[in-house]
C-alpha positions in Angstrom: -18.6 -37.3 -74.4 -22.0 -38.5 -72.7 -23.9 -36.4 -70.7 -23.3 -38.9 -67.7 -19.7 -38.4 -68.2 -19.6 -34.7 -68.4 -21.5 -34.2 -65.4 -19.0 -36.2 -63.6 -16.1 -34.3 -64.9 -17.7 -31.4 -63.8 -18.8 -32.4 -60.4 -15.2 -33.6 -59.8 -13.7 -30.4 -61.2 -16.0 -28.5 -59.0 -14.9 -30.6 -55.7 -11.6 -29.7 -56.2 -12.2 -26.2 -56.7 -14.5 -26.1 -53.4 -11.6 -28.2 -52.2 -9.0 -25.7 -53.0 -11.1 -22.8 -51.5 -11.9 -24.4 -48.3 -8.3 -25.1 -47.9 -7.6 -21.3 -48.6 -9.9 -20.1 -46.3 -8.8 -22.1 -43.5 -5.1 -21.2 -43.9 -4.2 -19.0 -41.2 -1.3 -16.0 -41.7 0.9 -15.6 -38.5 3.5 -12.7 -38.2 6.4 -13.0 -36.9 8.8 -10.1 -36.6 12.5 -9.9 -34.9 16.2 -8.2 -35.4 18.3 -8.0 -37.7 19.0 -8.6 -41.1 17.2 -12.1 -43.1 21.0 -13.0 -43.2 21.3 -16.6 -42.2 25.2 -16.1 -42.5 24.9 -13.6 -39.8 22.1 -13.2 -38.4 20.9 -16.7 -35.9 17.3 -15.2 -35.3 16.7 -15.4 -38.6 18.4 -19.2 -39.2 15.6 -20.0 -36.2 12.8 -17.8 -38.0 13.3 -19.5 -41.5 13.4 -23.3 -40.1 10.1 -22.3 -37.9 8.2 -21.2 -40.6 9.1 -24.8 -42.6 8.4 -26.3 -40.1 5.1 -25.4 -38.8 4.1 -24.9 -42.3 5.3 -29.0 -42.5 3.6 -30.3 -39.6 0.1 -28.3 -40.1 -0.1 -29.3 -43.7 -0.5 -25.6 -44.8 -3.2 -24.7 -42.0 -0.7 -22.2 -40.6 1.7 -19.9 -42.3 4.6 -17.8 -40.7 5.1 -14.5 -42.6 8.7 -13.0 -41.7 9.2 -9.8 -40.4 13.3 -9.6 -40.1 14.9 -6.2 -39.5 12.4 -4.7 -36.7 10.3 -4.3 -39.9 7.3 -3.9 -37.7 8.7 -1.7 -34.9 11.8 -1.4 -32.2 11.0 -3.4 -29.2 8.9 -2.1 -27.1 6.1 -1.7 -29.8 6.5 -5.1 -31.2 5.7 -6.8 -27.7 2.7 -4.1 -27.6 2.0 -5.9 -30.8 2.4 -9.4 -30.1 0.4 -8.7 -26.1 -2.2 -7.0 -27.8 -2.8 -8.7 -31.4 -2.4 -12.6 -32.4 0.9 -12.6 -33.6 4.9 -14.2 -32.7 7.7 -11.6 -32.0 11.3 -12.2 -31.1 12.3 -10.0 -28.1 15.6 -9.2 -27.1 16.0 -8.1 -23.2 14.9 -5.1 -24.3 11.6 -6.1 -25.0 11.3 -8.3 -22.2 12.4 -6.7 -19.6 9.8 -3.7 -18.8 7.5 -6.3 -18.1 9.0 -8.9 -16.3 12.8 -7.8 -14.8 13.5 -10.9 -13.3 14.6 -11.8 -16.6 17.6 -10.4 -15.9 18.5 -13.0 -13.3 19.3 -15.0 -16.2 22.0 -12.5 -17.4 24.2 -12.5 -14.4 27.6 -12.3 -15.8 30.0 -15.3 -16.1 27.2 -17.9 -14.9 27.5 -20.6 -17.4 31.0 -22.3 -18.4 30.0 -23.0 -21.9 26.6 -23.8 -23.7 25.5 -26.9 -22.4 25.0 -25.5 -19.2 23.2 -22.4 -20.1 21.0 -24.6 -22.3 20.2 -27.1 -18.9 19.7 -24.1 -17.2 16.7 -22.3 -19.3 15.7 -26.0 -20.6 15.1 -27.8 -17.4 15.5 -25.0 -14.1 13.2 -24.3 -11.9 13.8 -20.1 -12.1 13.0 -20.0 -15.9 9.4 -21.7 -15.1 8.9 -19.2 -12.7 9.7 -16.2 -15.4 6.8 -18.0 -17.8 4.5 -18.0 -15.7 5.0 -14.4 -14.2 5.3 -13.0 -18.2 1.7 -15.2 -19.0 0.2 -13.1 -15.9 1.5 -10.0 -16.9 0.6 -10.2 -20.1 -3.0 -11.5 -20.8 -1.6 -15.1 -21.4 0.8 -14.5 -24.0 3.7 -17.3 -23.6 7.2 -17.4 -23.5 7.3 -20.6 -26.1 11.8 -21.0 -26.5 14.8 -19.2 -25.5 16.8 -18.4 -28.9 20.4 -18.4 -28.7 21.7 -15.2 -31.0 25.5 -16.2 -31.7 27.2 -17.7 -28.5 28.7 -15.9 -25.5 29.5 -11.9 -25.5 32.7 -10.9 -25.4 34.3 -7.6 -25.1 35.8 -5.0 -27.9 36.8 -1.9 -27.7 39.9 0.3 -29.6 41.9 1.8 -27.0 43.9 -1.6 -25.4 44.0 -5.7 -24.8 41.6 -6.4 -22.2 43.0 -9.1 -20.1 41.8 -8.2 -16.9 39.4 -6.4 -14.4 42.0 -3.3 -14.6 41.6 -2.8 -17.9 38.4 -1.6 -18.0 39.7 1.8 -16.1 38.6 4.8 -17.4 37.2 3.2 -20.9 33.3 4.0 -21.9 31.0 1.6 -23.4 27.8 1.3 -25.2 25.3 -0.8 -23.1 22.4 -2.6 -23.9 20.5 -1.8 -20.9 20.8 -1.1 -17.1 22.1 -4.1 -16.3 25.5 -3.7 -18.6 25.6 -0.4 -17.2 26.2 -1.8 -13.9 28.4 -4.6 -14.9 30.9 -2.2 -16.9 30.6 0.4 -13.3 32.1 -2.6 -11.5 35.0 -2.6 -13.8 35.7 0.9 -13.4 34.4 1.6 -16.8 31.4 3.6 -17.5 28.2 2.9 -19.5 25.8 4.8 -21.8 22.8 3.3 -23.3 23.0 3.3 -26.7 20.3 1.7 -29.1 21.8 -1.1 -31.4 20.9 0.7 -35.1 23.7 3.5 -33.4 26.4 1.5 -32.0 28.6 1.8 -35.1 28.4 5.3 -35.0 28.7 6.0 -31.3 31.8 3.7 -31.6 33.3 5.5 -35.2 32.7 8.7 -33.3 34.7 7.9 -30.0 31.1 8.3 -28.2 31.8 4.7 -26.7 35.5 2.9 -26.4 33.8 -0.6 -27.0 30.8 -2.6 -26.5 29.7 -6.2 -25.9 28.5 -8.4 -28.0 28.9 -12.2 -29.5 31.3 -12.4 -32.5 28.0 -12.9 -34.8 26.8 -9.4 -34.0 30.3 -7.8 -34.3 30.1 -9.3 -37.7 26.3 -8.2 -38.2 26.8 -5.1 -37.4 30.3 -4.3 -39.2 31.8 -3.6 -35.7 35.5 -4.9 -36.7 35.6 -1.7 -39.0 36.0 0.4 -35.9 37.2 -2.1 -33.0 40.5 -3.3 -32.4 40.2 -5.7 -29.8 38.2 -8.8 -28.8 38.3 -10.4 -25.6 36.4 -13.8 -25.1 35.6 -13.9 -22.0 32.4 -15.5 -21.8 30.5 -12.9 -19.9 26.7 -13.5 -20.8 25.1 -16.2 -23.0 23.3 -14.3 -25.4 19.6 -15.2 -25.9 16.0 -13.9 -27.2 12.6 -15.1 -26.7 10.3 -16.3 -29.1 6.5 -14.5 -27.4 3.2 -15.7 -28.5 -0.1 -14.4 -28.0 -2.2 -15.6 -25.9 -5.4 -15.1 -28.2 -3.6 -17.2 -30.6 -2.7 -20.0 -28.8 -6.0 -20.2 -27.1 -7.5 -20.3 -30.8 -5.7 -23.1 -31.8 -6.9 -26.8 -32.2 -5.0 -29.4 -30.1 -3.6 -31.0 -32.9 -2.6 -27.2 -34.4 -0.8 -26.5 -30.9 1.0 -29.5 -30.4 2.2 -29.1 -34.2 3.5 -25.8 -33.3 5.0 -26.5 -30.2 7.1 -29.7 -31.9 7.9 -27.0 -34.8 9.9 -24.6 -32.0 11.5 -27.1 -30.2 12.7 -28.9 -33.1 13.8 -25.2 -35.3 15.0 -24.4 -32.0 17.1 -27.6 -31.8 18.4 -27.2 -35.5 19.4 -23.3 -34.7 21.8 -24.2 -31.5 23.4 -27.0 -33.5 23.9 -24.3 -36.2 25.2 -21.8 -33.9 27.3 -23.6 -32.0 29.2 -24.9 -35.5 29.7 -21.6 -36.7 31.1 -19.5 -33.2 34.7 -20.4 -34.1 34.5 -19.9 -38.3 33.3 -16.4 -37.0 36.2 -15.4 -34.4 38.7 -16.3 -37.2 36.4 -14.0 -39.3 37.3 -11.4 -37.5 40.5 -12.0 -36.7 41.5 -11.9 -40.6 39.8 -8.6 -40.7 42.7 -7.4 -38.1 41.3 -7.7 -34.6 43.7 -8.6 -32.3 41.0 -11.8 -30.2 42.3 -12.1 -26.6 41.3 -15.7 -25.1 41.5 -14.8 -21.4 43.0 -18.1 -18.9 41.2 -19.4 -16.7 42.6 -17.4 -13.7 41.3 -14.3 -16.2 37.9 -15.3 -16.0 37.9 -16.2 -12.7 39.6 -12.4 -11.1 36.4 -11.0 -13.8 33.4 -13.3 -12.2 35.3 -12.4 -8.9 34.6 -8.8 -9.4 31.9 -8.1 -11.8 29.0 -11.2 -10.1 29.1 -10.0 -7.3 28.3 -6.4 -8.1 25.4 -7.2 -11.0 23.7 -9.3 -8.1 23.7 -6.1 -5.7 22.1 -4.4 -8.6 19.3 -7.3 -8.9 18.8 -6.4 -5.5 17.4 -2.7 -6.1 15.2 -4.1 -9.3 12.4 -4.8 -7.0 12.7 -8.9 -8.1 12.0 -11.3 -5.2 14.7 -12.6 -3.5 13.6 -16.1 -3.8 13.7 -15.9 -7.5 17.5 -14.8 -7.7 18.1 -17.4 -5.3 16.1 -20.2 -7.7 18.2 -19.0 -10.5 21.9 -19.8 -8.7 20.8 -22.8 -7.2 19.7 -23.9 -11.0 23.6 -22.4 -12.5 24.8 -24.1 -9.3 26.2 -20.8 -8.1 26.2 -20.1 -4.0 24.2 -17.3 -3.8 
């Protein structure tokens, strides 16, 4: 080999190497942490989490990499929005998570407001109320965004072991794990009462006779093994069940245009590819857990209607005492098309 051809062979291996590093270097690593188990049989979050990470990873040519987090690896909720507020980052937050900093979120849970999924999805895709919560969470928060609303298995519905819920009555007397304040309220209205109980217990409060039932949609009942000590399952529609996909404000402000348009296409299209998913699956999962002996209770019409007579009502004299302004409340049902 000549010297002239040597040289170029080095040169050119060289470039690539240089190549190779500068293409290293300029990768950036994003966390992002959520619930539940990396289970894309059971768990949605992490059907949306896996397609994100593709995707971004797709449309940024490698400049940006997603590293997964499933399982609250990095913390329970409070500490991952701490985390995601605080330090560039993407977190998953249930209400739980949201909720201490901006209540009005749960506006948007006010029981039996959506028929069925294409409403709900109108509502957080295109109402004026939602806007509103983004921009009061970017304020509160040292510009971190709200960037999609997640959909985490469907509608809840309502299981407990002690008897068939078919109506308002049925609640009497029965206790129930809640969420938060809100289901507390909701399950008062019933006649029932509510405890609190953090989701990593729930099996055990409910094996233990701590709580009668719980609610939840049929993907979580399967998640979390709930059939085992449940009896019934009542479909009634109550809340559409949602998380929110939180960026960092640092982070998004660090971005290039072209890096922040490609991640923004990225969530609505893994975002788009999780509904359809979700949607597919809600019935496969009912029968699911109707083989494994629940007794599923699909409430009529009239049902539904006698439980939004009596439980709306009484969550939207609780929104009243959660220091949210009224005008917000009132967006939200003009957006669901509910007279407020």
């Amino acid at each position: 080999m000549s010297t002239a051809s040597l040289l170029r062979k080095t040169l050119t291996g060289s470039t690539l190497a240089l190549s190779l590093l500068a293409a290293s270097v300029h990768a950036q690593t994003i966390n992002l942490s959520y619930n539940g188990a990396p289970d894309a049989d059971k768990n949605a979050v992490h059907v949306f989490a896996t397609n994100l990470k593709s995707l971004v990873e797709e449309k940024t040519d490698g400049e940006l990499e997603l590293k997964l987090y499933p399982n609250s690896m990095l913390g329970e909720e409070q500490e991952r929005m701490e985390q995601v507020i605080s330090a560039p980052s993407l977190n998953i937050a249930s209400f739980a998570g949201m909720a201490p900093i901006v209540p009005e979120v749960y506006v948007s849970a006010t029981p039996f407001m959506f028929d069925g999924f294409d409403e709900a999805r109108r509502f957080f895709d295109e109402g004026q109320y939602w806007q509103q919560v983004q921009q009061l969470f970017s304020e509160r928060t040292n510009g971190a965004e709200i960037l999609a609303v997640v959909e985490e298995g469907g509608f809840l519905a309502f299981t407990n072991d002690k008897r068939p819920i078919t109506s308002p009555d049925d609640f009497e007397g029965l206790r129930f794990r809640a969420m938060d304040p809100s289901q507390v309220a909701l399950y008062e209205a019933f006649g029932a009462s509510g405890t609190p109980i953090p989701w990593t217990e729930v099996y055990m409060a409910l094996r233990t006779g701590v709580a009668d039932g719980q609610m939840n949609p049929p993907m979580y009942i399967l998640l979390g093994s709930l059939q085992e000590v449940q009896k019934y399952l009542t479909l009634a529609n109550i809340q559409y069940s949602d998380q929110f996909l939180v960026a960092n404000g640092q982070l998004l402000a660090s971005l290039s245009e072209d890096e922040r348009t490609a991640l923004m296409a990225a969530v609505k299209e893994a975002n788009a590819q999780a509904r359809q998913d979700n949607q597919s699956q809600v019935e496969s999962r009912i029968t699911s857990l109707e083989e494994q002996g629940m007794e599923v209770i699909r409430p009529s019409k009239a049902d539904i209607d006698a439980f939004r007579t009596k439980g709306q009502p009484a969550y939207l004299e609780w929104l009243k005492t959660q220091d949210i302004a009224p005008g917000l409340i009132d967006a939200a049902m003009k957006d669901a098309g509910i007279s407020s």
